[in-house]
N, C-alpha and C positions, 0 to 999 in steps of 0.2 A: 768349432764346426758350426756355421751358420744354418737356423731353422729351415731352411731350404733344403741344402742337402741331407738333413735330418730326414726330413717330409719324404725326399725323392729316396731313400734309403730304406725307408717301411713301405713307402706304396712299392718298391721293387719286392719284396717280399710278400703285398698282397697281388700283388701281380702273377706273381710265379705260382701260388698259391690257389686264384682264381683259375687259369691257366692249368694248371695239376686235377684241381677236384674238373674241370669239365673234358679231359682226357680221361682218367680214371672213369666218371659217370659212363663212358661210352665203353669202354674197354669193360665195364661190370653189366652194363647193357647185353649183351652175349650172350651170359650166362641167367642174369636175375633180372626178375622184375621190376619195377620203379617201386612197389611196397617193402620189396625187399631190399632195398639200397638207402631208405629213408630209414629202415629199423636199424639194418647196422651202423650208419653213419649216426644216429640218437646213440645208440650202444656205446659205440665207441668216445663219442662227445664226452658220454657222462662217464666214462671211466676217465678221461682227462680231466676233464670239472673238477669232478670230485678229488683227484689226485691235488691239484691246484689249491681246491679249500682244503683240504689238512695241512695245505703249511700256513694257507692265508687266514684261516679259521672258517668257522661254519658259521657262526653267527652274522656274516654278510649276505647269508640265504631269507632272510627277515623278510617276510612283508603282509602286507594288510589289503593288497588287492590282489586277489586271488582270480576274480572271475574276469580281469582285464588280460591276466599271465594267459588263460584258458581261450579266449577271443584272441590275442594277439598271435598265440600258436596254433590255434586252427587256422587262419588267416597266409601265417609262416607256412604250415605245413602242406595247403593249398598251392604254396608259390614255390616251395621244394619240388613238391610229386611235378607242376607242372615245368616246372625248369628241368630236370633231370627225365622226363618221360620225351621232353620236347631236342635235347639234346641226344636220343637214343635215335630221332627220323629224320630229322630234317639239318642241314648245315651249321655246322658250330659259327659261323659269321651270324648268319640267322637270329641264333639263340641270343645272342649278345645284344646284336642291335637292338631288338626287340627289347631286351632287357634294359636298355638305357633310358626307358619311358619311365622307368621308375619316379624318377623325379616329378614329370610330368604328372600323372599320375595320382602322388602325397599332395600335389597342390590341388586338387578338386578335393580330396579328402580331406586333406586339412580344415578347411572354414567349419568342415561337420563336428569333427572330432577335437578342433584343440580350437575352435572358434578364433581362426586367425581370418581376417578381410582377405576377401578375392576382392584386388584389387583390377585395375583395367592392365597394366601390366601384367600381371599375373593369367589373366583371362587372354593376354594376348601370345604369352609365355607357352598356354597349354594351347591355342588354334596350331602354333606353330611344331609346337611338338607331334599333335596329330595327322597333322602334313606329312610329315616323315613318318610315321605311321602307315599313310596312305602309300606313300611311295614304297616302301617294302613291302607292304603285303599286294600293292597293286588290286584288289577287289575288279571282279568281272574281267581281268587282262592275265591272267596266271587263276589254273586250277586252286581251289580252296584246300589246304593244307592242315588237318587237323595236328599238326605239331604246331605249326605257327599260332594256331589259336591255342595251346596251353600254353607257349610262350607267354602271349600275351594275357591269360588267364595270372599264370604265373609272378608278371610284372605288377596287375594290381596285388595280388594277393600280398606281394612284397612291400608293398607303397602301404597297404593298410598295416603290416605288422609294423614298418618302420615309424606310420605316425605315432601307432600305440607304444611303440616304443620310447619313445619323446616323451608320452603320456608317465607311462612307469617309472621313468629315470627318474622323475620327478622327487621320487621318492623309496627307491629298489637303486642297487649297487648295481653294475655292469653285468657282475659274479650271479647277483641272486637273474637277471633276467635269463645269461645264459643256460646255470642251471636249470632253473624251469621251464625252459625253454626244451631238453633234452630229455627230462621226467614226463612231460605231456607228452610229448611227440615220438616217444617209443612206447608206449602200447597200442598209439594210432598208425602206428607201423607193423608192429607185431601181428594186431590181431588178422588182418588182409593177407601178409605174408602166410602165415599159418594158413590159409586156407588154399595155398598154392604154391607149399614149399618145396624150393631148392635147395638144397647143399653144396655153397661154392666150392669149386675145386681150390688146391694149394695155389693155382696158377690167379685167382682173382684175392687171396688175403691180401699184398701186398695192396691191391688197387683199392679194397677197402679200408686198411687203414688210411692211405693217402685221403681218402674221401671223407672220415670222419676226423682227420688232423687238420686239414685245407679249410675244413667249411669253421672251424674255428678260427684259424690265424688268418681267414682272408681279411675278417671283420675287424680282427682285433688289430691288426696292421693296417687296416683303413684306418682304425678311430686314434691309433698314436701318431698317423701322418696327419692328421686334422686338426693333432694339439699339437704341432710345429710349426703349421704352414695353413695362412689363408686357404677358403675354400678354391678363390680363382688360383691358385700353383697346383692344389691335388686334383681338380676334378678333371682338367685337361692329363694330367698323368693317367691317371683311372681311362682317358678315352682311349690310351694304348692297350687297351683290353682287345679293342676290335682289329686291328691289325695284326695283331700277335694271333690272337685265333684265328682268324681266318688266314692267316700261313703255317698254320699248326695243320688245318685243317687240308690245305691246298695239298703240304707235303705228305701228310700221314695218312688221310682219307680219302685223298685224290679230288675235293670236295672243288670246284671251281669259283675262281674270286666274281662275284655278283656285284655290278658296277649301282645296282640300281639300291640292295642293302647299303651298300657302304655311302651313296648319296642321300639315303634315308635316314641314316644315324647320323651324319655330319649335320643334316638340318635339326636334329633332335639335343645334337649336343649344343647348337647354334641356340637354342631355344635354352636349353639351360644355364649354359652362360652367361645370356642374356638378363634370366631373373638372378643371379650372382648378382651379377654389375648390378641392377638396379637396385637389392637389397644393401648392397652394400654404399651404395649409395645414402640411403635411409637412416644408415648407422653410423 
């Protein structure tokens, strides 16, 4: 079986996976607050974690940068609340597209944090990613949308944990970043929950487990399609994130397809495939 259909085999799985935790997110929306959906989904994370290291061993929890773990998960847990608060009001196409400025995004941050050159490509990589930017949120032509702006609150919060991310691996296993990753981020769940607790019904467990199972295997099925296949074969797969929602969305939510998001992400994704190509060029 060639690396290709390896790749297109796991991104189907973080597909379905992405797809799942942002139905679920809406369907727990309902009932619970976005404090409350970050605590369970931490809860749940680390009773799988942890199941995982007693057969992998605990000894892959090691590390020596502790206050990187603590900055990189306030950063994470900033781009949860607002991902998941932003998919409770506003369009699941919405939430996506916006979401794909990620990339965008780790490249202004990057030169700060992992001292990589912004290069003129680069700097022409993110004008263009902001464009599409502009186009979906329209400014001054469409009421201002406080979902849209945690979206995109959300989007850097994600670009900074992914570069500290980068940072960690350096020297932290996959295992040690997840777990601690699920140890921080469930008492900064906890404690806000507690001051405005719900008791979900039997009718939302199932949707929380899915939420705290998805936000694990979305990633992890990302990064085993990345060690089979170039970036240019996953990243256009990953763009059928926004399509697939936004007909999740059309059917289930009655949500209507927005000609002007989905021209907004196309130029965004145009933008980052374009620093693809030219990185890979380099190499």
């Amino acid at each position: 079986m060639s690396g290709i259909v390896i790749a297109g085999l796991w991104m189907t799985g973080a597909l379905l996976s992405f797809l799942s935790m942002a139905i679920a997110g809406r369907e727990l929306s309902a009932e619970l607050n976005t404090f409350q959906i970050l605590f369970f989904r931490s809860l749940i994370g680390l009773m799988i974690v942890a199941a995982v290291l007693s057969r992998a061993g605990w000894h892959q929890i090691h590390t020596r940068v502790w206050r990187m773990h603590i900055v990189r998960n306030v950063a994470h847990y900033v781009g949860q609340f607002g991902w998941f608060f932003a998919i409770s009001v506003i369009p699941l196409a919405q939430v996506f597209a916006i979401e794909f400025t990620i990339p965008i995004w780790t490249a202004v941050i990057a030169p700060f944090l992992l001292g990589e050159r912004l290069t003129t490509m680069r700097g022409l990589v993110i004008a263009i990613g902001f464009a599409g930017i502009l186009i979906i949120l329209r400014p001054g032509m469409v009421p201002f949308e406080i979902g849209a702006a945690w979206a995109l609150i959300a989007a850097i919060g994600y670009a900074l944990s992914h570069t500290l991310t980068k940072k960690i691996t350096r020297t932290d296993t996959p295992l040690a970043v997840i777990f601690y990753m699920t140890v921080i981020q469930l008492p900064m769940g906890a404690v806000p929950s507690l001051l405005d607790w719900t008791t979900p019904s039997m009718a939302m467990v199932p949707w929380l487990i899915i939420v705290g199972a998805t936000a694990l295997s979305a990633h992890y099925c990302m990064a085993r399609a990345f060690a089979h296949a170039d970036a240019m074969v996953v990243v256009p797969m990953d763009f059928l994130r926004l399509p697939l929602v936004a007909m999740l969305g059309l059917v289930f939510y009655g949500e209507p397809l927005d000609p002007w998001v989905l021209a907004g992400a196309a130029i965004i994704f145009g933008a980052i495939f374009l620093n693809i190509m030219s990185e890979r060029k380099k190499t």
